[in-house]
N, C-alpha and C positions, 0 to 999 in steps of 0.2 A: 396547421402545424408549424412551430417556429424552426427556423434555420438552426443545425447543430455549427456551434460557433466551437467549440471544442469539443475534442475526445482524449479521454487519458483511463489511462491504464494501472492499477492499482493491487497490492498483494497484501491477504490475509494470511500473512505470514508466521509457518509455525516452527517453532524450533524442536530440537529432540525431545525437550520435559513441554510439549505442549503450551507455552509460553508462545504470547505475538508478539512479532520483534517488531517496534511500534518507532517513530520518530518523533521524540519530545521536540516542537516548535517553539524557541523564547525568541520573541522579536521584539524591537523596544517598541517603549510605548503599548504595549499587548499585554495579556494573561498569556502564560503558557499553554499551549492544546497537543495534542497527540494527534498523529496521522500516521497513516501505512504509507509503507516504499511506494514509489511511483510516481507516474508523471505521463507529460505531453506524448503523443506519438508525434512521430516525424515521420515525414516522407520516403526514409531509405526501408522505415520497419516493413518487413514483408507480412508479418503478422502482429496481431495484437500481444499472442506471446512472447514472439521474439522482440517487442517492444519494452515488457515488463520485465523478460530479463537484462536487458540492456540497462533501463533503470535501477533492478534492483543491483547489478555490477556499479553503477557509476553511486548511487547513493550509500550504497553498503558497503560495497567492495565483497557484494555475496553472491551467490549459484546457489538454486530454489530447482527443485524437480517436482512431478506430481502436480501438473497446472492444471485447474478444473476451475472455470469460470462459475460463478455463484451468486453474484449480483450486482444490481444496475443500479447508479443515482442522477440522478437528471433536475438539473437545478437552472436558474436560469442565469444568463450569459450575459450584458451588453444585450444585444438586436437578438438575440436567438438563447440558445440554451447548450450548455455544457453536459456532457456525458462521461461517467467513469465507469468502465467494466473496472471488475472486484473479480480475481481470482484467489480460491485458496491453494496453497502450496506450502511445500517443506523445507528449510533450509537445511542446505547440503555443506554451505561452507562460509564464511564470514570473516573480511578483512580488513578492518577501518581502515589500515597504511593503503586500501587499494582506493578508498572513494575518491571521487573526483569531481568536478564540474562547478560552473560559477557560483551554486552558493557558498562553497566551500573557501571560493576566494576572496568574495566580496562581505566583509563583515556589518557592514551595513543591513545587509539581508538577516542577520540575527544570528542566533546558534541551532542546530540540527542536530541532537544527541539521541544515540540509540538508549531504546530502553524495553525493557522483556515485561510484561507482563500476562500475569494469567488470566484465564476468560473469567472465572469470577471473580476478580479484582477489578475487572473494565469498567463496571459504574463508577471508579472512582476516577476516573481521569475524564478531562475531556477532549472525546475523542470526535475526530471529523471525518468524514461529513457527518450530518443530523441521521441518524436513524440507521448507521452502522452497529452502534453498539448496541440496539435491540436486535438487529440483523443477526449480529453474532453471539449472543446468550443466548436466544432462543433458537439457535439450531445452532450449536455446538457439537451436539452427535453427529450430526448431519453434516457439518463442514469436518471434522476427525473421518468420519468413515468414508468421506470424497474422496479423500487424499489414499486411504489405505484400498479404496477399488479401482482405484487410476493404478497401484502399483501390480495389480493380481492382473492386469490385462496380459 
């Protein structure tokens, strides 16, 4: 078994009209791709959640409730291999004036634009990692009724 060289934490993020609030990536030199909120854990996170809402505050400037982990990608790393837990969730609130952090600063790292789309619109973007966007059409109900039996607890 190879060494986990990272772990990050990732949101299938849904707005009130059911819409994932996704992060258009243009970085030069590149095609544009689409990616969910999220990022590295750090050592202060006491949990994976409290990880991804840290993230989704610093890259969104949002609050997400209704956390239910839903899927794993496991790709490989340098010497070992990378891990993303995929939680689905709800957004509760959203403030672009609130994001924050180096990529924001350094424009070299490219542009980071929010962008909503609907689940049967997803084949048209490309989205990352490999094998999210069949993750998420094909259990569509299934990630909608996660979030709505996380709030009937």
């Amino acid at each position: 078994m190879r060494r986990i060289v990272r772990r990050s934490v990732r949101a299938i993020l849904l707005d009130g009209d059911d819409r994932l609030v996704l992060i258009k990536r243009i970085k030069p030199g590149q095609a544009p791709y689409w990616t969910t909120p999220g990022g590295g854990l750090e050592s202060t996170d006491v949990s994976l959640e409290a990880a991804l809402r840290r993230e989704l505050h610093e890259e969104l400037g949002a609050e997400a409730d209704g956390f239910v982990q839903v899927f794993l990608s496991t790709a490989p790393a340098g010497e070992g291999v990378s891990v993303q837990h995929f939680f689905v969730c709800r957004l509760v609130e959203l403030r672009e004036t609130a994001r924050t952090g180096p990529e924001f600063d350094d424009a070299s790292r490219g542009d980071y634009q929010l962008d909503r789309v609907t689940i049967d619109k997803l084949r048209a973007v490309d989205l990352k990692p490999a094998g999210l966007t069949e993750f998420i059409t094909s259990n569509q109900e299934a990630l909608l009724s996660a979030w709505v039996c996380c709030t009937d607890r």
